[in-house]
DSSP file (Angstrom, degrees, kcal/mol; ACC not computed):
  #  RESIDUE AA STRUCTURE BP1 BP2  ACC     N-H-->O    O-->H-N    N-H-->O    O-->H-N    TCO  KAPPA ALPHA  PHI   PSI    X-CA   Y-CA   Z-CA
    1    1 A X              0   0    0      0, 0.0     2,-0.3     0, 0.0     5,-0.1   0.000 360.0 360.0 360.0 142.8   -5.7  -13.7   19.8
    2    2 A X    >   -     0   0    0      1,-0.1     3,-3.2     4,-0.0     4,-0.4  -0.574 360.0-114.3-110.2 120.1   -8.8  -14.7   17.7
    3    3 A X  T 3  S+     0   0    0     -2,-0.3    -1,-0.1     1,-0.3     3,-0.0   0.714 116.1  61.9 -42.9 -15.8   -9.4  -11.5   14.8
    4    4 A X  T 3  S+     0   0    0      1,-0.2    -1,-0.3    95,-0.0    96,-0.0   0.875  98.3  52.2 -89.7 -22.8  -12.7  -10.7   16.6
    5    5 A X  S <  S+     0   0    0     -3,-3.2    -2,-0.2     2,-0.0    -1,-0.2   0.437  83.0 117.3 -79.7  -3.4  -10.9   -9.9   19.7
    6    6 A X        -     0   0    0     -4,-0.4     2,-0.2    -5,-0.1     3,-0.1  -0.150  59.9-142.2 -40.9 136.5   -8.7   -7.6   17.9
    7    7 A X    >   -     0   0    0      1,-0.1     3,-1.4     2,-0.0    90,-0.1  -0.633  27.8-113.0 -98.2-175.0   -9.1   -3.6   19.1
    8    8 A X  G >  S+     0   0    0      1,-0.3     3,-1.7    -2,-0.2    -1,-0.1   0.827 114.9  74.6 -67.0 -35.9   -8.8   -1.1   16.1
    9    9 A X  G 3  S+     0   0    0      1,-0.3    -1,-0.3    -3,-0.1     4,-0.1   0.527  78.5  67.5 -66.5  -9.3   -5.9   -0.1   17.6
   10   10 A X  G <  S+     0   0    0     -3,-1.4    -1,-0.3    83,-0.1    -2,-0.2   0.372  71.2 126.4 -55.8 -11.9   -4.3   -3.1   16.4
   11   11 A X  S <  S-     0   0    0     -3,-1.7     2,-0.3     1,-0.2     5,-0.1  -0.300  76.7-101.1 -87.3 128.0   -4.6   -1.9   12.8
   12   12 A X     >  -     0   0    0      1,-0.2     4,-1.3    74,-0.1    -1,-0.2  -0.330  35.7-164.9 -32.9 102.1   -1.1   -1.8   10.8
   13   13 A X  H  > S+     0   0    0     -2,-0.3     4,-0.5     2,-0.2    -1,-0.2   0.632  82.0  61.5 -94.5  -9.3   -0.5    1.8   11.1
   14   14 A X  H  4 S+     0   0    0      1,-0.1     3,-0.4     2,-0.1     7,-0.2   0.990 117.5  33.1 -56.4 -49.4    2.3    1.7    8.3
   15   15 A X  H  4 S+     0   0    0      1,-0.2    -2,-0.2     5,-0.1    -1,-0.1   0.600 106.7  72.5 -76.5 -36.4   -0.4    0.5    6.0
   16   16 A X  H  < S+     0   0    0     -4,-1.3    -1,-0.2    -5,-0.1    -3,-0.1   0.845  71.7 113.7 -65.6 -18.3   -3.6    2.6    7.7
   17   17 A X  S  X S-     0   0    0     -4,-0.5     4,-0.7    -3,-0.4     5,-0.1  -0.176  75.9-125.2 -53.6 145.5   -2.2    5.8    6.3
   18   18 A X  H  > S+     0   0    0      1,-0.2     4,-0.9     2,-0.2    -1,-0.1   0.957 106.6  29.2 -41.4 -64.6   -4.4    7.4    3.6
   19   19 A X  H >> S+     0   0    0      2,-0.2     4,-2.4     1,-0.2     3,-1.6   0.968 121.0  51.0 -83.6 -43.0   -2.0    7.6    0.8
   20   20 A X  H 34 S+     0   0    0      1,-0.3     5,-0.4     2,-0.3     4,-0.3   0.969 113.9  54.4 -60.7 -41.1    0.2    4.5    1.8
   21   21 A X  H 3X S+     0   0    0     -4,-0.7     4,-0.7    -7,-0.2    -1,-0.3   0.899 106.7  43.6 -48.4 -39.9   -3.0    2.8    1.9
   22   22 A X  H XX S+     0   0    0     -3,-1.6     4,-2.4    -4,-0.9     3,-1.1   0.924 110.9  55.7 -84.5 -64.6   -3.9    3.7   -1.1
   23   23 A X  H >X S+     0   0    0     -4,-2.4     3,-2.4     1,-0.2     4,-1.2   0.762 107.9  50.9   9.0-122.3   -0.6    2.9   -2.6
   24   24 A X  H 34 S+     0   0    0     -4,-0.3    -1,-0.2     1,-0.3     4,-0.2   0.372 111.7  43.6  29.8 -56.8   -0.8   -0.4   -1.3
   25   25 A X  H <X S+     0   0    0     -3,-1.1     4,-1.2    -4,-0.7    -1,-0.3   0.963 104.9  66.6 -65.7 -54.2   -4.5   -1.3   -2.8
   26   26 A X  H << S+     0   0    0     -4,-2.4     3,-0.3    -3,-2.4    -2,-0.2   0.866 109.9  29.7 -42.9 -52.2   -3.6    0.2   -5.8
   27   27 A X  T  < S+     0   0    0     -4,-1.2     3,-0.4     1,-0.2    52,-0.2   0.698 109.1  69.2 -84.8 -15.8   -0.6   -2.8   -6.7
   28   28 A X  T  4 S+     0   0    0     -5,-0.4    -2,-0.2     1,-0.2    -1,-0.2   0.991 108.8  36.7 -65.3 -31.6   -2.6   -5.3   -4.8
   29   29 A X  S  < S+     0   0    0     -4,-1.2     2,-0.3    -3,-0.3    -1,-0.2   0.109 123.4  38.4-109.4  22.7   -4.9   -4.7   -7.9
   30   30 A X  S    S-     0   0    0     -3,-0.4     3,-0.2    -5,-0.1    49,-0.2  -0.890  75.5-123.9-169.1 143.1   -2.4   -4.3  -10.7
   31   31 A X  S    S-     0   0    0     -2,-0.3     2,-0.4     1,-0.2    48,-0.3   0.771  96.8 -17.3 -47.4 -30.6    1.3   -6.1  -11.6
   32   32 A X        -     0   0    0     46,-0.1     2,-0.4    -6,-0.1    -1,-0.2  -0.904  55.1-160.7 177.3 142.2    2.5   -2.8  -11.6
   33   33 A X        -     0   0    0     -2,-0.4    44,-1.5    44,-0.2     2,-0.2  -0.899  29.3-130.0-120.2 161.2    1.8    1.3  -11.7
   34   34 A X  B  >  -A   76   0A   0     -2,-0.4     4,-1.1    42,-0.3    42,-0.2  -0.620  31.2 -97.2 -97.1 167.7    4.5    3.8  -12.5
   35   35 A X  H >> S+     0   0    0     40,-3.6     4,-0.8     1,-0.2     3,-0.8   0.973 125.4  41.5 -33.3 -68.1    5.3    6.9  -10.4
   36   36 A X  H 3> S+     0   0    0      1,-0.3     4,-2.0     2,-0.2    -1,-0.2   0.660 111.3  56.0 -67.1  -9.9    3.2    9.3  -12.4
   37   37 A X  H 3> S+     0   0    0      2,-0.2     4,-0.7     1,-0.2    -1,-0.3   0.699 114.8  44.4 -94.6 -11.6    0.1    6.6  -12.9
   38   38 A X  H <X S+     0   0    0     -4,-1.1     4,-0.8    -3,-0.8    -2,-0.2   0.642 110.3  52.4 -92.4 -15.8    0.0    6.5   -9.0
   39   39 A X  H  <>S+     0   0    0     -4,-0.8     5,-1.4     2,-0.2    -2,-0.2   0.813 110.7  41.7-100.2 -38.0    0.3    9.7   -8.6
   40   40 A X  H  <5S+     0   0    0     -4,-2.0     3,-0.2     3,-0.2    -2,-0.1   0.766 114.4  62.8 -57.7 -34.8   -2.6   10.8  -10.8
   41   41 A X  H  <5S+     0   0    0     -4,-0.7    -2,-0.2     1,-0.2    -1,-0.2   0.879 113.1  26.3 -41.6 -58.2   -4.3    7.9   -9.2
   42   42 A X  T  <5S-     0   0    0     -4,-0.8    -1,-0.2     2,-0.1    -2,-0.1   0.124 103.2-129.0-113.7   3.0   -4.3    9.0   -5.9
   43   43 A X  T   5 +     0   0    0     -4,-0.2     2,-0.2     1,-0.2    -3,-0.2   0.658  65.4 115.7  15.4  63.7   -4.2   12.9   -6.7
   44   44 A X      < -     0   0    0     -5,-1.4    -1,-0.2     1,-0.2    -2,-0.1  -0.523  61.3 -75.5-131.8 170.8   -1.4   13.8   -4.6
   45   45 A X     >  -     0   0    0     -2,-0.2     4,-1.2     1,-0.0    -1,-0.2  -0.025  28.1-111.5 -64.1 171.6    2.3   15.3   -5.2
   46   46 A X  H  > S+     0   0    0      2,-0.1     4,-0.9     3,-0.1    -2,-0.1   0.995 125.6  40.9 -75.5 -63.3    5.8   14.3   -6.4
   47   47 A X  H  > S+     0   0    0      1,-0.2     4,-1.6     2,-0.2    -1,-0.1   0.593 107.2  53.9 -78.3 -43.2    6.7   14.9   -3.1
   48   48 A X  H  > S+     0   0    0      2,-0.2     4,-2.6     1,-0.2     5,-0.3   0.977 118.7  45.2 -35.0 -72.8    3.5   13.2   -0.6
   49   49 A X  H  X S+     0   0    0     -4,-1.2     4,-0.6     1,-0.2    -2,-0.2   0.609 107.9  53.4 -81.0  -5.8    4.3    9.8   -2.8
   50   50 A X  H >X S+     0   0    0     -4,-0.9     3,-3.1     2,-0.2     4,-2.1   0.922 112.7  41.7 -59.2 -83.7    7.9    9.7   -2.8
   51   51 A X  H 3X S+     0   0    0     -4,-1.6     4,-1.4     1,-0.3     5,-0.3   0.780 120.0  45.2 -68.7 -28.2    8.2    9.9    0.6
   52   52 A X  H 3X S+     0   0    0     -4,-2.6     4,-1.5     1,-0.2    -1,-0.3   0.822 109.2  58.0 -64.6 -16.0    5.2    7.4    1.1
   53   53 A X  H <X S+     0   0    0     -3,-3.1     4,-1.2    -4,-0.6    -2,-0.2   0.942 101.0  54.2 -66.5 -57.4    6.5    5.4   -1.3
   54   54 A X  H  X S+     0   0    0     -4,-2.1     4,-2.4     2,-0.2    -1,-0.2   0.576 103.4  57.1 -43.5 -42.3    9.7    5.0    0.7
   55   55 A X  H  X S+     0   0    0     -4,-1.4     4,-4.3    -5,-0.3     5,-0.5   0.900 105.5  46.8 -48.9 -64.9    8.1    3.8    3.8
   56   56 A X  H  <>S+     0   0    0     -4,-1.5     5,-0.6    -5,-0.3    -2,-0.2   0.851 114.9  48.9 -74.1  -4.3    6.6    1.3    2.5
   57   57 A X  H ><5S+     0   0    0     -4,-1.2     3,-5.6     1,-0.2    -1,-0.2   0.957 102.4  61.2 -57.7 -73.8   10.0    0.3    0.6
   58   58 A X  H 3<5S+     0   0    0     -4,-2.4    -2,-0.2     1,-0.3    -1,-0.2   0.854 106.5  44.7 -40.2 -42.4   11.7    0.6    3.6
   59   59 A X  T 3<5S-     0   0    0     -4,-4.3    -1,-0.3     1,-0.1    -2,-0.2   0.599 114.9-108.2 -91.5   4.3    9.2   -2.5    5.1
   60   60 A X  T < 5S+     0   0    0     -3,-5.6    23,-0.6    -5,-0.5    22,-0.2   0.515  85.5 127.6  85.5 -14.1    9.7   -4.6    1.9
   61   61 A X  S   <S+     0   0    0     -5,-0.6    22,-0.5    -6,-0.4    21,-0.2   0.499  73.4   9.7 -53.7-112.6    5.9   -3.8    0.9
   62   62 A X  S    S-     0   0    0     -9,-0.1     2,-0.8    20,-0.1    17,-0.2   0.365  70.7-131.7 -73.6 160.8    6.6   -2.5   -2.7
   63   63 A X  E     -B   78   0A   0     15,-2.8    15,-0.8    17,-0.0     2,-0.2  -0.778   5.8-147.2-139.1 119.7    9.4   -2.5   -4.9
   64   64 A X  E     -B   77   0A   0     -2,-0.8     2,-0.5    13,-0.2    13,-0.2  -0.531  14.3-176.0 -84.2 116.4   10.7    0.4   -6.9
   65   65 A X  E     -B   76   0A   0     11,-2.0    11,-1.7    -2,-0.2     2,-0.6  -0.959  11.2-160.3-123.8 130.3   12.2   -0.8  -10.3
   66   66 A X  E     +B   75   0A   0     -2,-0.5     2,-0.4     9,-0.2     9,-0.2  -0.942  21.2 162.7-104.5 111.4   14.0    2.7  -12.4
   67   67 A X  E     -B   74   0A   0      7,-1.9     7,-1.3    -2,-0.6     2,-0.5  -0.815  33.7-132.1-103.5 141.4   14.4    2.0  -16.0
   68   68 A X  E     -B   73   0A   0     -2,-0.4     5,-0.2     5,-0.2     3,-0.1  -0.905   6.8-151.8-119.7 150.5   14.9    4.6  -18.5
   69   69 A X  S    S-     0   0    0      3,-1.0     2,-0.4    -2,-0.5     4,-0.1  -0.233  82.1 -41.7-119.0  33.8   12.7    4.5  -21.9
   70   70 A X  S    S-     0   0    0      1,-0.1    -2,-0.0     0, 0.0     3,-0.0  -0.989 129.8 -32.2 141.2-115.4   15.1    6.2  -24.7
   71   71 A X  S    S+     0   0    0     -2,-0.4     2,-0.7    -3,-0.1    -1,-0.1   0.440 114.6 103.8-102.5  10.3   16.2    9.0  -21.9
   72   72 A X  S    S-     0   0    0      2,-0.0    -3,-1.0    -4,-0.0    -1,-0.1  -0.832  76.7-117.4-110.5 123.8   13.3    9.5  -19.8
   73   73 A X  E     - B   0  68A   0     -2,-0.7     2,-0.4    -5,-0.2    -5,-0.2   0.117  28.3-166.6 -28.7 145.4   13.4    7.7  -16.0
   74   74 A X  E     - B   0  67A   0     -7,-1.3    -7,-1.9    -6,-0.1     2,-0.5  -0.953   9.2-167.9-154.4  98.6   10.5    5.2  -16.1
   75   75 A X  E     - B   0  66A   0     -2,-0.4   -40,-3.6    -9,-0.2     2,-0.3  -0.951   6.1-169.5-132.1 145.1    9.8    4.0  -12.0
   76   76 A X  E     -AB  34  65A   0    -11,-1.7   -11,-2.0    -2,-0.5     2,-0.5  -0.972   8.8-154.6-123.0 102.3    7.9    1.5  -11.6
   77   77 A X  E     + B   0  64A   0    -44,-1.5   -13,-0.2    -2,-0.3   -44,-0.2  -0.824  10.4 172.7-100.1  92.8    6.2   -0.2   -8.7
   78   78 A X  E     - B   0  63A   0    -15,-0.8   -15,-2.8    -2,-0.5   -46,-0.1   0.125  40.0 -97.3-121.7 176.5    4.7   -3.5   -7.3
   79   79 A X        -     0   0    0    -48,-0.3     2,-0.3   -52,-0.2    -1,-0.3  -0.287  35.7-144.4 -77.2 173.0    3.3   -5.3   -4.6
   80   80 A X     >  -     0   0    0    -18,-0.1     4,-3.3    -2,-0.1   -18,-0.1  -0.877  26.4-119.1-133.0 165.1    6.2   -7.5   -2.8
   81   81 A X  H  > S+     0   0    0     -2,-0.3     4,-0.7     2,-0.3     5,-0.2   0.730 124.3  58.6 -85.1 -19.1    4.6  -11.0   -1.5
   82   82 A X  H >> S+     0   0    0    -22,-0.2     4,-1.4     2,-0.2     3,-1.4   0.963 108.0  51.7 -70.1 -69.8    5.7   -9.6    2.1
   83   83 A X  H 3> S+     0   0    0    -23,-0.6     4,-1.7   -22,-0.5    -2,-0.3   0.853 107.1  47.6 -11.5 -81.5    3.3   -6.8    0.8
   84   84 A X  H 3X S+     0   0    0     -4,-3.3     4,-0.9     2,-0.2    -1,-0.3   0.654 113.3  44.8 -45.9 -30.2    0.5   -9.0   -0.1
   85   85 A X  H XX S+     0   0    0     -3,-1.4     4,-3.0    -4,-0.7     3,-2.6   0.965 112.9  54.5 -91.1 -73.6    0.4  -11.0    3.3
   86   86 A X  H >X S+     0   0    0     -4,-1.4     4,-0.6     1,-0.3     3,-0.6   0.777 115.0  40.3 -28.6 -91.2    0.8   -7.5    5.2
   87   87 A X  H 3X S+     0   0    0     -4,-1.7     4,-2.0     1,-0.2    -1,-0.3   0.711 108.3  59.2  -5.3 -56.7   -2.3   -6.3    3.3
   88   88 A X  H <X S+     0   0    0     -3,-2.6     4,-1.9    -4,-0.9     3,-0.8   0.979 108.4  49.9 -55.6 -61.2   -4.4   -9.7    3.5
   89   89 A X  H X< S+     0   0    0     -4,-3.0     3,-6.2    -3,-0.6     2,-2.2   0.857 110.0  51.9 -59.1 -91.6   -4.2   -9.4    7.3
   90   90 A X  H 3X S+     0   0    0     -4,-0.6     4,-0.6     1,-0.3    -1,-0.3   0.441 108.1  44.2 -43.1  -0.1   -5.3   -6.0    7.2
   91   91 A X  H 3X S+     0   0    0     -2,-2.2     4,-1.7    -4,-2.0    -1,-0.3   0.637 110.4  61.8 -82.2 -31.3   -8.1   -6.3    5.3
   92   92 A X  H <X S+     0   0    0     -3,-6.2     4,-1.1    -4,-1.9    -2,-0.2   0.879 103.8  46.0 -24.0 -74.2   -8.6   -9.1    7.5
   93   93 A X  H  > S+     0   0    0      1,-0.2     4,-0.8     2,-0.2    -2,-0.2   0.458 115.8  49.3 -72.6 -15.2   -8.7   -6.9   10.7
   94   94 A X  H  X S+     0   0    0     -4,-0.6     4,-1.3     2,-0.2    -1,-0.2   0.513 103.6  51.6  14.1 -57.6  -10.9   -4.6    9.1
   95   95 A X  H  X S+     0   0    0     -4,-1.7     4,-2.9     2,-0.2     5,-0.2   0.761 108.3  57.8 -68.6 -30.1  -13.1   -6.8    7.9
   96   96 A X  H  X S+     0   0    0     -4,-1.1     4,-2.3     2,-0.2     5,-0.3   0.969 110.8  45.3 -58.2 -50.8  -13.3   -8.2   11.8
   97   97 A X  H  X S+     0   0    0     -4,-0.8     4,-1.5     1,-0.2    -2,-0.2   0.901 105.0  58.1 -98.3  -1.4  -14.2   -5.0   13.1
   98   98 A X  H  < S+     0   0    0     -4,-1.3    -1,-0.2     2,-0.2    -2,-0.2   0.865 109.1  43.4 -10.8 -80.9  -16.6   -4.4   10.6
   99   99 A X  H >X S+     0   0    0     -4,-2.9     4,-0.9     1,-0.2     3,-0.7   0.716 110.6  60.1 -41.4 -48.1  -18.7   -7.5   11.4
  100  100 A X  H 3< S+     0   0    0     -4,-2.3    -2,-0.2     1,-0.3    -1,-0.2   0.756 101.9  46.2 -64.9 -34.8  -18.3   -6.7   14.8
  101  101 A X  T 3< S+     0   0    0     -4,-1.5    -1,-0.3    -5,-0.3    -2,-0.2   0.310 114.2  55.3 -88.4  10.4  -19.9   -3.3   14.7
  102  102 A X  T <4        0   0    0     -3,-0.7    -2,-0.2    -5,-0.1    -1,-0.1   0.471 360.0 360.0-104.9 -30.3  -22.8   -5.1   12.5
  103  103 A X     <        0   0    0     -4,-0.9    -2,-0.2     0, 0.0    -3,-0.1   0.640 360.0 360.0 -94.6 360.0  -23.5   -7.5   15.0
Protein backbone atom coordinates (compact mmCIF):
# COMPACT_ATOMS: atom_id res chain seq x y z
CA UNK A 1 0.00 0.00 0.00
CA UNK A 2 1.54 3.30 -1.29
CA UNK A 3 2.15 5.88 2.17
CA UNK A 4 -0.43 8.20 0.73
CA UNK A 5 -3.09 5.58 0.93
CA UNK A 6 -2.29 5.03 4.47
CA UNK A 7 -5.39 5.91 7.04
CA UNK A 8 -4.19 7.57 10.36
CA UNK A 9 -5.24 4.70 11.83
CA UNK A 10 -2.37 2.93 10.56
CA UNK A 11 -0.08 5.00 12.84
CA UNK A 12 2.35 2.69 15.20
CA UNK A 13 0.33 3.02 18.27
CA UNK A 14 3.34 1.66 20.49
CA UNK A 15 5.24 4.66 19.27
CA UNK A 16 2.01 7.28 18.98
CA UNK A 17 1.88 7.49 22.70
CA UNK A 18 2.76 10.95 24.10
CA UNK A 19 5.46 10.00 26.41
CA UNK A 20 6.78 6.79 24.44
CA UNK A 21 6.81 9.18 21.69
CA UNK A 22 8.66 11.41 23.17
CA UNK A 23 11.06 8.81 24.51
CA UNK A 24 11.62 7.63 21.26
CA UNK A 25 12.48 11.26 19.51
CA UNK A 26 14.48 12.03 22.33
CA UNK A 27 17.39 9.01 21.50
CA UNK A 28 16.68 9.36 17.93
CA UNK A 29 18.43 12.81 18.61
CA UNK A 30 21.09 11.76 21.13
CA UNK A 31 23.58 8.47 21.61
CA UNK A 32 22.10 8.26 24.75
CA UNK A 33 19.93 9.93 27.84
CA UNK A 34 19.92 8.60 31.34
CA UNK A 35 16.73 7.88 33.36
CA UNK A 36 16.70 11.14 35.25
CA UNK A 37 17.77 13.38 31.94
CA UNK A 38 14.65 11.82 30.25
CA UNK A 39 12.71 12.25 32.82
CA UNK A 40 13.35 15.95 33.37
CA UNK A 41 13.14 16.08 29.68
CA UNK A 42 9.83 15.04 29.20
CA UNK A 43 8.50 16.28 32.76
CA UNK A 44 6.86 13.24 33.86
CA UNK A 45 7.47 10.66 36.90
CA UNK A 46 9.73 7.84 38.06
CA UNK A 47 6.85 5.81 37.58
CA UNK A 48 5.00 7.18 33.95
CA UNK A 49 8.74 6.52 32.34
CA UNK A 50 9.59 3.24 33.76
CA UNK A 51 6.70 1.68 32.68
CA UNK A 52 6.93 3.50 29.18
CA UNK A 53 10.26 2.73 29.09
CA UNK A 54 9.53 -0.91 29.38
CA UNK A 55 7.19 -1.04 26.46
CA UNK A 56 9.26 0.11 24.28
CA UNK A 57 12.08 -2.44 25.66
CA UNK A 58 9.85 -5.01 25.50
CA UNK A 59 9.64 -4.27 21.31
CA UNK A 60 13.50 -3.93 20.99
CA UNK A 61 13.02 -0.03 20.46
CA UNK A 62 15.53 1.15 23.25
CA UNK A 63 17.99 -0.42 25.36
CA UNK A 64 18.39 -0.02 28.94
CA UNK A 65 22.13 -0.28 29.99
CA UNK A 66 22.51 -0.08 34.44
CA UNK A 67 25.86 0.84 35.49
CA UNK A 68 26.78 2.07 38.78
CA UNK A 69 29.11 5.33 39.13
CA UNK A 70 31.07 4.80 42.63
CA UNK A 71 27.56 3.43 44.30
CA UNK A 72 24.91 5.27 42.60
CA UNK A 73 22.74 3.22 39.71
CA UNK A 74 23.49 5.16 36.51
CA UNK A 75 20.61 3.83 33.53
CA UNK A 76 21.12 4.65 30.56
CA UNK A 77 19.18 4.54 27.29
CA UNK A 78 19.45 4.41 23.48
CA UNK A 79 17.82 4.07 20.36
CA UNK A 80 18.08 0.22 18.99
CA UNK A 81 18.46 0.21 14.98
CA UNK A 82 14.99 -1.85 15.17
CA UNK A 83 14.11 1.56 16.96
CA UNK A 84 15.32 3.77 14.32
CA UNK A 85 13.58 1.96 11.35
CA UNK A 86 10.31 1.77 13.57
CA UNK A 87 10.57 5.57 14.01
CA UNK A 88 11.67 6.44 10.21
CA UNK A 89 8.39 4.81 9.11
CA UNK A 90 6.54 6.72 11.45
CA UNK A 91 7.60 9.87 10.71
CA UNK A 92 7.12 8.69 7.34
CA UNK A 93 3.34 8.10 7.84
CA UNK A 94 3.01 11.26 9.41
CA UNK A 95 4.58 13.12 7.18
CA UNK A 96 2.07 11.35 4.35
CA UNK A 97 -0.81 12.50 6.09
CA UNK A 98 0.33 15.68 6.61
CA UNK A 99 0.81 16.41 2.86
CA UNK A 100 -2.29 14.87 2.32
CA UNK A 101 -4.30 17.29 4.50
CA UNK A 102 -2.27 20.23 2.62
CA UNK A 103 -3.18 19.21 -0.61
Amino acid sequence: MAAKNKSPLDLNRLIHERLRLGIVGALAVNDRLTFSELKVLLQTTDGNLSVHARKLEDAEYIACDKTFKGRVPRTEYRLTAAGRRAFDKYLAHMEAIIKAARD
